[in-house]
C-alpha positions as CSV (number, residue, x, y, z in Angstrom):
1,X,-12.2,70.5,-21.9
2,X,-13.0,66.8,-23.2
3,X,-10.0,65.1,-24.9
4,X,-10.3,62.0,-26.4
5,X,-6.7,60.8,-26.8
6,X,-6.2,58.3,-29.4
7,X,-4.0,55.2,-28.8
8,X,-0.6,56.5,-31.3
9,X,-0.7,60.0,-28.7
10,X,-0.3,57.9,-25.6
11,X,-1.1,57.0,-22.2
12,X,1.6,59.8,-21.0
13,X,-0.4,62.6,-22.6
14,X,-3.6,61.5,-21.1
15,X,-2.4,61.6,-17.9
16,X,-0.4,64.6,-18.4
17,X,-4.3,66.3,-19.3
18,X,-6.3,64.6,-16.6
19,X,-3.8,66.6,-14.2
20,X,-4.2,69.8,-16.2
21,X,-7.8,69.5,-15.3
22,X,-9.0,68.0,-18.5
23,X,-11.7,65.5,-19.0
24,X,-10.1,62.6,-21.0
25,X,-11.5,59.1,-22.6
26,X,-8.0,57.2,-23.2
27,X,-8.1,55.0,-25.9
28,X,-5.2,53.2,-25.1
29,X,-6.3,52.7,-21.7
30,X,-10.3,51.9,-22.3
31,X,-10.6,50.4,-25.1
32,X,-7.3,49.6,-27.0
33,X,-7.6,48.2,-31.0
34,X,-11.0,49.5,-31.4
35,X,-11.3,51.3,-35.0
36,X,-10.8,54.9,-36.6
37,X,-14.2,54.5,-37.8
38,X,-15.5,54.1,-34.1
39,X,-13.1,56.4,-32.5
40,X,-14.4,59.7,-34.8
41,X,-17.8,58.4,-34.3
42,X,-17.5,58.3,-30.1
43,X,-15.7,61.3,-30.2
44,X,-18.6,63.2,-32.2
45,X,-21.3,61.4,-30.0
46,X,-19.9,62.1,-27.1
47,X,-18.5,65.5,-27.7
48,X,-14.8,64.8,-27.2
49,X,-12.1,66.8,-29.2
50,X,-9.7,64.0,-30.9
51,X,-6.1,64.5,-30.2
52,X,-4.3,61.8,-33.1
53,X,-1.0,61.2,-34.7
54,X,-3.4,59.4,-37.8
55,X,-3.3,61.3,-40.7
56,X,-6.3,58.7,-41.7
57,X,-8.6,61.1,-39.4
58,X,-7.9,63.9,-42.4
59,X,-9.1,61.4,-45.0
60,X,-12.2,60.6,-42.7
61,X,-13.3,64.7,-42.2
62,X,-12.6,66.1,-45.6
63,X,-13.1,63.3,-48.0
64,X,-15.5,60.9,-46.4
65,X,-17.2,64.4,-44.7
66,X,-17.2,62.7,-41.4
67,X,-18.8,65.1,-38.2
68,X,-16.4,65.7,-35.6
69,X,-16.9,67.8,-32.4
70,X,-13.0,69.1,-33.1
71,X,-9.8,67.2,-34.2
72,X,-5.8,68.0,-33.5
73,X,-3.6,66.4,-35.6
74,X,0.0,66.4,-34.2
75,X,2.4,66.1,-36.8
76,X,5.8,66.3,-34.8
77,X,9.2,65.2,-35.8
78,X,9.8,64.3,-32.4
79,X,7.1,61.9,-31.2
80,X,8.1,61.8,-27.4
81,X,5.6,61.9,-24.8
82,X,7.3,65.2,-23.6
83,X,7.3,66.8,-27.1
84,X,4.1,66.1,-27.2
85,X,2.4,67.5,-24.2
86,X,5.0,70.8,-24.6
87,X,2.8,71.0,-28.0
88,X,0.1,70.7,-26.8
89,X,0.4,73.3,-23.4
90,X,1.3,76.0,-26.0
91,X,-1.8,74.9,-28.3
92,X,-4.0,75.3,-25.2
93,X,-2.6,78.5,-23.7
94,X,-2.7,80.5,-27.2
95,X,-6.1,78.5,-28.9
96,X,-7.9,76.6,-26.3
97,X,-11.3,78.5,-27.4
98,X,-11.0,77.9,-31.2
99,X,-10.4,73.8,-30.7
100,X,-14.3,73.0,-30.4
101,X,-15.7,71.5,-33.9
102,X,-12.1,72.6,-35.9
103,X,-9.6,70.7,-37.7
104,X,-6.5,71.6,-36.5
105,X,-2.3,70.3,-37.5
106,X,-0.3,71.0,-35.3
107,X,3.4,70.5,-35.8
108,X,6.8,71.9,-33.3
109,X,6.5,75.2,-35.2
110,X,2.8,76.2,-36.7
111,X,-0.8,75.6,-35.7
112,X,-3.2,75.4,-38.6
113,X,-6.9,75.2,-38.8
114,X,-7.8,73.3,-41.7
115,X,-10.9,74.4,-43.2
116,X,-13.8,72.3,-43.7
117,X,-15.7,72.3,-47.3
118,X,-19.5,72.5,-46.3
């Protein structure tokens, strides 16, 4: 899959998905300070899922009705590196097909796909 992990998810996690196989686009690493605004833009472009901590992304998809290609919001109590990936392995292994072109929170205990008004 394509990942394009946002600069609050961390460095850690992009690593941690380029050796699970996973295309990634770091932001942190390639182009650190640039924008939401250009980050849900590249990501839609370029067909990259968004992996974000930024609730602003939210605000960009259902008010503003921004495109996306597929967003995961974490929204863990526990912002570790190592919470963080162990989210995201049991995302992938239980919902790995429905991620494309979704909206989905994820916190330490749920998975929700947030629908989108058309």
């Amino acid at each position: 899959m394509r990942f394009l992990v946002d600069e609050n998810t961390g460095v850690v996690v992009a690593r941690w998905l380029r050796s699970q196989g996973h295309e990634v686009f770091s932001v942190y690493e390639e182009a650190r300070g640039i924008d939401d605004d250009q980050i849900i833009q590249k990501a839609g472009d370029e067909n990259w899922i968004l992996i974000t901590s930024d609730k602003d992304f939210g605000e960009k998809v259902f008010r503003e009705q921004r495109s996306h290609r597929g967003i995961i919001l974490l929204r863990l109590e526990n912002e570790r590196s190592a919470n963080k990936i162990d989210t995201l392995q049991r995302l992938l292994e239980k919902y790995s097909e429905q991620l494309s072109d979704n909206f989905v929170v994820v916190t330490e205990q749920r998975v929700r796909f947030a629908r989108v008004q058309s």
